[in-house]
One Martini backbone bead per residue (centre of mass of N, CA, C, O) as a GRO file, in nm:
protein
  182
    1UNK     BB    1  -5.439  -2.869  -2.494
    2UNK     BB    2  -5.585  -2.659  -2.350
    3UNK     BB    3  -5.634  -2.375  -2.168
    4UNK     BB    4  -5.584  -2.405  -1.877
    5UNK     BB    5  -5.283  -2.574  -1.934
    6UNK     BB    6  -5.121  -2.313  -2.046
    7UNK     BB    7  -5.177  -2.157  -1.805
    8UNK     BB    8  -4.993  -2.316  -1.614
    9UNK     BB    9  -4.752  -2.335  -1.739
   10UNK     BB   10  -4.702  -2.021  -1.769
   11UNK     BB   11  -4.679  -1.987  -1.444
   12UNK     BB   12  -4.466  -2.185  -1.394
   13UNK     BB   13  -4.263  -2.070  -1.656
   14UNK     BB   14  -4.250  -1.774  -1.473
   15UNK     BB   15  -4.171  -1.863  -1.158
   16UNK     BB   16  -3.898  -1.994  -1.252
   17UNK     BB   17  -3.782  -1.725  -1.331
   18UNK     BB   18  -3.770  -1.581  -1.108
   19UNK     BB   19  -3.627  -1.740  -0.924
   20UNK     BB   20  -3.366  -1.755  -1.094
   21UNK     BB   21  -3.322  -1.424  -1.049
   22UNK     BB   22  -3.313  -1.418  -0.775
   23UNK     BB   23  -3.096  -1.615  -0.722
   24UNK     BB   24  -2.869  -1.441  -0.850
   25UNK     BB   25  -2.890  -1.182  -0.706
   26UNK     BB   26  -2.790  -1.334  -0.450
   27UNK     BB   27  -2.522  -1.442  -0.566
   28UNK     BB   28  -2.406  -1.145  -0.612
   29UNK     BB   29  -2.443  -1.020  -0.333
   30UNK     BB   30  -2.314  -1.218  -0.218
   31UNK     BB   31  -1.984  -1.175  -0.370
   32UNK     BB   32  -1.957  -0.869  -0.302
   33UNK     BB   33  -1.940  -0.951   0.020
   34UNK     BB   34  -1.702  -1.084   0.003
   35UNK     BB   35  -1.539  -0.903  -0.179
   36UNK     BB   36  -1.540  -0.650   0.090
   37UNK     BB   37  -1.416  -0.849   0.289
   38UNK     BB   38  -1.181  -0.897   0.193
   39UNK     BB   39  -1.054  -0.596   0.084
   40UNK     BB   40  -1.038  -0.541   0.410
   41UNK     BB   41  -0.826  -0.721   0.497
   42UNK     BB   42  -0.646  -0.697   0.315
   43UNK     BB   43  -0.585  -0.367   0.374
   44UNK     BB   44  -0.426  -0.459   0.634
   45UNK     BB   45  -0.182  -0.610   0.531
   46UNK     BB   46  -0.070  -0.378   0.321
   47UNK     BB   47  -0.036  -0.161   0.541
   48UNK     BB   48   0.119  -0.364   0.775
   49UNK     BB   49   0.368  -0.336   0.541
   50UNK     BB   50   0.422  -0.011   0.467
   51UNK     BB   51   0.477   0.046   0.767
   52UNK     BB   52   0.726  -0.149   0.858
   53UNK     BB   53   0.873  -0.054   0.601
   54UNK     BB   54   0.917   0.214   0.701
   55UNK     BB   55   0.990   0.184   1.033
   56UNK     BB   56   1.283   0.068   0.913
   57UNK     BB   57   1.381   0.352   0.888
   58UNK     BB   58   1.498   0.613   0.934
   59UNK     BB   59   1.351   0.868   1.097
   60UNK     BB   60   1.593   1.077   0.951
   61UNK     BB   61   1.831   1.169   0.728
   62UNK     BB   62   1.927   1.354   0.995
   63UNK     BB   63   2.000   1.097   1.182
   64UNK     BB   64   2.108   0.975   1.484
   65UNK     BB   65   2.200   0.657   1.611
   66UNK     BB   66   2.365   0.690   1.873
   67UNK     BB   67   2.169   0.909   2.005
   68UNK     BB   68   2.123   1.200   2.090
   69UNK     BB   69   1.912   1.470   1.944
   70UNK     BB   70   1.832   1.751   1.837
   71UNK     BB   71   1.553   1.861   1.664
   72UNK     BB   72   1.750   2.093   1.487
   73UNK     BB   73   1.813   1.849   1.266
   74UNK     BB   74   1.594   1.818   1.120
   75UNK     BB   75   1.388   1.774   0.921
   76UNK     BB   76   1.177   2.003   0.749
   77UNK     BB   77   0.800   2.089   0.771
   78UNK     BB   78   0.625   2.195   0.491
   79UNK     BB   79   0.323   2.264   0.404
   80UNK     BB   80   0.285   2.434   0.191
   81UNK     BB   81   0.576   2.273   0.022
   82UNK     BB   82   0.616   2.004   0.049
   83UNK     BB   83   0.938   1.893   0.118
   84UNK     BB   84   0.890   1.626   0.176
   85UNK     BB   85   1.058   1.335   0.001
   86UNK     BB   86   1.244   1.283  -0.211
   87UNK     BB   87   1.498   1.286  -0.367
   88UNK     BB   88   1.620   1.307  -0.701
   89UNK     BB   89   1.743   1.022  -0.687
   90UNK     BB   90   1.489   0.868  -0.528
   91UNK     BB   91   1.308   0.952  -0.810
   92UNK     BB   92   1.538   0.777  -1.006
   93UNK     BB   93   1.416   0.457  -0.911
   94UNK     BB   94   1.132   0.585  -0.851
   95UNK     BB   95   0.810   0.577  -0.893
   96UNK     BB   96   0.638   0.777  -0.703
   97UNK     BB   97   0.309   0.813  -0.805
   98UNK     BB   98   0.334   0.451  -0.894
   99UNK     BB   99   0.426   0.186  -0.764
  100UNK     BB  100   0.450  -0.125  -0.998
  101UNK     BB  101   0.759  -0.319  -0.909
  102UNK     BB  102   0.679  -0.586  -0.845
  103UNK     BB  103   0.883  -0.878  -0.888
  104UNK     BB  104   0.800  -1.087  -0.642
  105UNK     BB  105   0.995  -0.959  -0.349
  106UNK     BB  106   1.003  -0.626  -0.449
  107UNK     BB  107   0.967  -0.251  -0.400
  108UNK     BB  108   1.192  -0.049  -0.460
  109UNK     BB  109   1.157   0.150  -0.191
  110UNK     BB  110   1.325  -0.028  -0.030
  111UNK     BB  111   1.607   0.101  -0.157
  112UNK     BB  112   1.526   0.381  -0.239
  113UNK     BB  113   1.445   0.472   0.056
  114UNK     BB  114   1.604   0.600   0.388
  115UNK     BB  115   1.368   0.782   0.510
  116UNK     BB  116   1.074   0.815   0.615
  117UNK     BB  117   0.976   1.126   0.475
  118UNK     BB  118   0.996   1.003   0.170
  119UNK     BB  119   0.703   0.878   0.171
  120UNK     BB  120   0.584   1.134   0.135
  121UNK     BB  121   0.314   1.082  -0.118
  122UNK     BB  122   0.320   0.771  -0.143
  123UNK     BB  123   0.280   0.554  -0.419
  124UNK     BB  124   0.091   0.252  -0.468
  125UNK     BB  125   0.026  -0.084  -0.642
  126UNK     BB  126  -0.188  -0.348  -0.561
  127UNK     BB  127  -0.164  -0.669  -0.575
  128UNK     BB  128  -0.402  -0.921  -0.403
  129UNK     BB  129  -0.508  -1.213  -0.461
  130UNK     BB  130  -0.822  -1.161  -0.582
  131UNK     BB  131  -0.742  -0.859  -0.558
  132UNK     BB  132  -0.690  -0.581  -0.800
  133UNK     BB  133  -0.595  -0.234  -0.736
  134UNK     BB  134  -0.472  -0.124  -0.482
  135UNK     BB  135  -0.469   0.192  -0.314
  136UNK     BB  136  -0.122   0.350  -0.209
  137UNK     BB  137  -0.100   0.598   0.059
  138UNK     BB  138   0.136   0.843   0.178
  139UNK     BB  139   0.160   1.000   0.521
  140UNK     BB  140   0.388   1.237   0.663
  141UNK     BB  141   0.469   1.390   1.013
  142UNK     BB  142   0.456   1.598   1.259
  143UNK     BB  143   0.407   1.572   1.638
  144UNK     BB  144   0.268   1.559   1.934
  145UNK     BB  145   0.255   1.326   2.255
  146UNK     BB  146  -0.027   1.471   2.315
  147UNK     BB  147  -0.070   1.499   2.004
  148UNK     BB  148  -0.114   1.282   1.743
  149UNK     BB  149  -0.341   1.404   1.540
  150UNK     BB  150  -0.152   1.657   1.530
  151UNK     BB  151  -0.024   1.891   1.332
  152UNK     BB  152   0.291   1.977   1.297
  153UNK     BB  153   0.548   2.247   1.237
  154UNK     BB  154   0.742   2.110   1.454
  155UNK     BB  155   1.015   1.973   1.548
  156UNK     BB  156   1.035   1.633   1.632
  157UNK     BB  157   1.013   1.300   1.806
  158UNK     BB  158   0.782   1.260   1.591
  159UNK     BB  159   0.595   1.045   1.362
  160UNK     BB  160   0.313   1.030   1.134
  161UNK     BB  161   0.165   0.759   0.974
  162UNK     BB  162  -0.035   0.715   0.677
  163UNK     BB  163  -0.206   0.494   0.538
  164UNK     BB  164  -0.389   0.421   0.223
  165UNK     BB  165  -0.664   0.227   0.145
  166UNK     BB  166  -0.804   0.111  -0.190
  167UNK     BB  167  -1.060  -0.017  -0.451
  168UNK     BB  168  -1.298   0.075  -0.629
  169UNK     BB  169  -1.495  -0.176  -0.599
  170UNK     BB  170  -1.460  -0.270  -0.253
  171UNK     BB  171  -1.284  -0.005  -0.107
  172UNK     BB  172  -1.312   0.221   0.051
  173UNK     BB  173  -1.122   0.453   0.251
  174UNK     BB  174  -0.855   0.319   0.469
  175UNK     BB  175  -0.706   0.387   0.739
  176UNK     BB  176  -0.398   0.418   0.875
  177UNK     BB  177  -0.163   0.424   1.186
  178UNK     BB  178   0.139   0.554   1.291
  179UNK     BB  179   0.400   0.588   1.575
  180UNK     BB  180   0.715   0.760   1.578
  181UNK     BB  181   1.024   0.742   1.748
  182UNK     BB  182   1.346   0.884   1.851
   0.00000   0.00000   0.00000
């Protein structure tokens, strides 16, 4: 073989170098963007779990079912204090700073948690199909009809829940919201 024939060898089997690498870096980013993709359709199903579960609850605590019943009868939400939450019964039942106790049919907090703004606060840990680690967070207060957006401590017949879901690798926070009535 000449110096010729060496350097086209060497020059076909550096191209040949390149397209594998090409190729590679192409599909490790469809591959991340599939999974970017998954974890956001994930991430609605979750939420929309999660929504569910609050809304199937007690409006409050102290609420009645019966009927009519005035505002000044519901549980108060201190902004300060944040003092909606689970009582010290339902923090005995579940861990509630990351409920991770998925059994394969229920997570605690359905049978442990007994009215929406026990949620304030709650943290749970999901895996969801091919991606674990989904991280949900939840907030409920109470807001006025005519402004569903806006915090108030005054209370109404109303209470906004956020879902909060992320993943660290896939999906950056991602809010969901629902908008409850007494």
């Amino acid at each position: 073989m000449n110096l010729g024939q060496t350097m086209l060898t060497a020059g076909m089997l550096m191209l040949l170098i390149m397209s594998v690498i090409s190729a590679n870096r192409m599909i490790n980013e469809n591959t991340t963007a599939q999974l970017q993709a998954e974890a956001l359709v994930s991430s609605a199903t979750i939420a929309n779990d999660m929504l569910l579960e609050i809304m199937s609850k007690k409006f409050d605590a102290y609420s009645d079912t019966l009927g009519y019943q005035a505002t000044s009868a519901f549980s108060p939400y201190d902004t300060t204090k944040n003092e909606w939450g689970p009582s010290l019964a339902e923090r005995g039942i579940i861990t509630y700073q990351a409920d991770t106790s998925y059994n394969g049919r229920t997570y605690k907090s359905i049978k442990g948690l007994n009215d929406m703004d026990d949620y304030d606060g709650y943290q749970r840990i999901v895996n969801f199909g091919n991606i674990s680690g989904f991280i949900v967070k939840v907030k409920v207060y109470y807001v006025n009809a005519g402004t569903p957006d806006v915090l108030t401590t005054s209370k109404t017949y109303f209470k906004k829940i956020e879902v909060t879901v992320e993943q660290p690798l896939y999906l950056s926070k991602v809010t969901y919201t629902g908008l409850a009535s007494y």
